[in-house]
C-alpha positions as CSV (number, residue, x, y, z in Angstrom):
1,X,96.6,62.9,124.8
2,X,94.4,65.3,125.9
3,X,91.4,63.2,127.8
4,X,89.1,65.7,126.4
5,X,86.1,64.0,125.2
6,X,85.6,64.1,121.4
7,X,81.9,64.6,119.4
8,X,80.9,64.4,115.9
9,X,78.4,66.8,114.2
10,X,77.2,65.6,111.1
11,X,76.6,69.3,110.7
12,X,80.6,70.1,110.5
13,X,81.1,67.9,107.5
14,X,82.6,69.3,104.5
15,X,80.7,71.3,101.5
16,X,78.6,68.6,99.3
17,X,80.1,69.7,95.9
18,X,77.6,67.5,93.6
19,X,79.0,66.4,90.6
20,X,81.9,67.9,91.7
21,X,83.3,65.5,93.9
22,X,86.4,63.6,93.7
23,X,87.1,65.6,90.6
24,X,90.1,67.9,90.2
25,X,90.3,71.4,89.6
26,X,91.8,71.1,86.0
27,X,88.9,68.2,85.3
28,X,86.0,70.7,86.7
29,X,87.2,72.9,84.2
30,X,86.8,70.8,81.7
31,X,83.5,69.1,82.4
32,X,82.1,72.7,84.1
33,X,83.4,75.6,82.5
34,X,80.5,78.3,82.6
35,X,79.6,76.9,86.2
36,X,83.4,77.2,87.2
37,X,83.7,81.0,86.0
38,X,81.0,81.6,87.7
39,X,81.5,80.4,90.7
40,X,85.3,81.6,90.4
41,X,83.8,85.5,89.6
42,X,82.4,84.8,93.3
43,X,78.6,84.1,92.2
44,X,76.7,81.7,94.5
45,X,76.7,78.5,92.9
46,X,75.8,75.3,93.7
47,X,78.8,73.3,92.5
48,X,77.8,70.4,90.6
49,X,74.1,70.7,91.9
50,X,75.6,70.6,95.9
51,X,75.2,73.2,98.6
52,X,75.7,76.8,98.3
53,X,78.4,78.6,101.1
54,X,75.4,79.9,103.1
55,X,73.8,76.8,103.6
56,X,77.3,75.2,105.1
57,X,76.7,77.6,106.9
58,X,73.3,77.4,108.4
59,X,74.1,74.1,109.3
60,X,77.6,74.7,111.1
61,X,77.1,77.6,112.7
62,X,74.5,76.4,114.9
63,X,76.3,73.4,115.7
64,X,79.3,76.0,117.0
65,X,76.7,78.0,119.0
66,X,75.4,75.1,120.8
67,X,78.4,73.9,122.0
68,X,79.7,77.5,122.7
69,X,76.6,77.5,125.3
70,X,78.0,74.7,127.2
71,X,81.0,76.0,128.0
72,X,82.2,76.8,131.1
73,X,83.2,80.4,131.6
74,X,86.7,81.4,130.1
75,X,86.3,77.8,128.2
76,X,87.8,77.2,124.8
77,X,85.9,75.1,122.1
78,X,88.1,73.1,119.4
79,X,86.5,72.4,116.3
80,X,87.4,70.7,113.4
81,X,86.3,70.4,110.0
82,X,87.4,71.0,106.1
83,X,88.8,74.4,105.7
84,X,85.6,75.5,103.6
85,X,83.2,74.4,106.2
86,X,85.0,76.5,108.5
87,X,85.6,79.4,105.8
88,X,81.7,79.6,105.9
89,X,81.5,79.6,109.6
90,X,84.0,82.1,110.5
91,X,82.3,84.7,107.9
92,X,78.8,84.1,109.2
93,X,79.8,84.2,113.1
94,X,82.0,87.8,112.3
95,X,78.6,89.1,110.2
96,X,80.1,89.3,106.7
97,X,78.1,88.9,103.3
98,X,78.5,85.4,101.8
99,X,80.0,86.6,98.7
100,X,83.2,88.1,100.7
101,X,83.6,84.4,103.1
102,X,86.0,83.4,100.2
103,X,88.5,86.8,101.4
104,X,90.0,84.9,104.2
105,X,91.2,82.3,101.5
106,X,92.1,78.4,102.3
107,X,92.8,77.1,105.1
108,X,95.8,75.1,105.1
109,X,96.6,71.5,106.1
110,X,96.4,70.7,110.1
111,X,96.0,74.9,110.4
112,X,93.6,76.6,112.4
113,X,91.8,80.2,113.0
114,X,91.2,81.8,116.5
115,X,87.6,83.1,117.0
116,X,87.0,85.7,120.3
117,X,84.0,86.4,122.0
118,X,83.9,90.3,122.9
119,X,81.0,92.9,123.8
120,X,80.3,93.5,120.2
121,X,80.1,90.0,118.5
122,X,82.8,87.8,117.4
123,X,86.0,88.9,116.1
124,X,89.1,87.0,114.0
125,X,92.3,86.4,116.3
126,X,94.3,84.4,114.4
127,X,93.3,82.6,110.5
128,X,95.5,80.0,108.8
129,X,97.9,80.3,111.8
130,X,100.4,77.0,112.2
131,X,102.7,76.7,109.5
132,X,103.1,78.9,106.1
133,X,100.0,78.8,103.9
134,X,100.2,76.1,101.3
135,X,98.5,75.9,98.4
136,X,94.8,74.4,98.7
137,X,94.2,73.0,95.6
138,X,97.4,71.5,94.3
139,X,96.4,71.7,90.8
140,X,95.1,75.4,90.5
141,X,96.7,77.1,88.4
């Protein structure tokens, strides 16, 4: 144990996929098909009728940046979420274009990224660093 004290965001929670939900990849497929092409071309698309990337985004990120603010100097924040949510945050915090978030691929079971604040902005340390990468969705094909 680590004593630290422990606080939920509701704004860390993982991407609302709509109609989506509790479906598998093979069964969006099927039900989705145009919507899934799309949104595997990299379109923005709100899966099922749920959120788009950016807005995970615009409600993480701030969530981040607040508790960045309270940190003591040379402090180190933990946060965890679903892999997307933090997909989404780590492309918005380093600056990049929604449509290339999806480069840094999943994020893996019980693996995390390492974010740095330097002079010029945020910058990726580490990403999907723990264990070797395993596949996200176990039925993608």
């Amino acid at each position: 144990m680590t004593g630290l004290e422990v606080h939920q965001d509701e704004g860390l929670r993982e991407t609302y996929a709509g109609e989506w939900q509790g479906l598998t990849n093979t069964e969006i497929r099927a039900r989705y098909p145009e919507e899934y092409e799309a949104w595997a071309q990299g379109h923005p698309v709100r899966r099922g009728g749920g959120e788009l990337a950016a807005e995970v985004a615009d409600r993480a990120v701030p969530v981040v940046l607040a508790a960045v603010e309270k940190l003591p100097e040379d402090g180190t924040l933990v946060v965890v979420s679903h892999g997307g949510t933090i997909r989404t945050m780590i492309g918005r915090l380093l600056g990049l274009e929604p449509v290339l978030w999806e480069r840094f691929g999943g994020l893996s079971n019980c693996c995390w990224s390492v974010l740095g604040q330097g002079v010029r902005g945020w910058r990726l340390l580490e990403h999907n660093a723990g264990t070797l990468p395993q596949p996200v969705i176990g039925d993608e094909t």
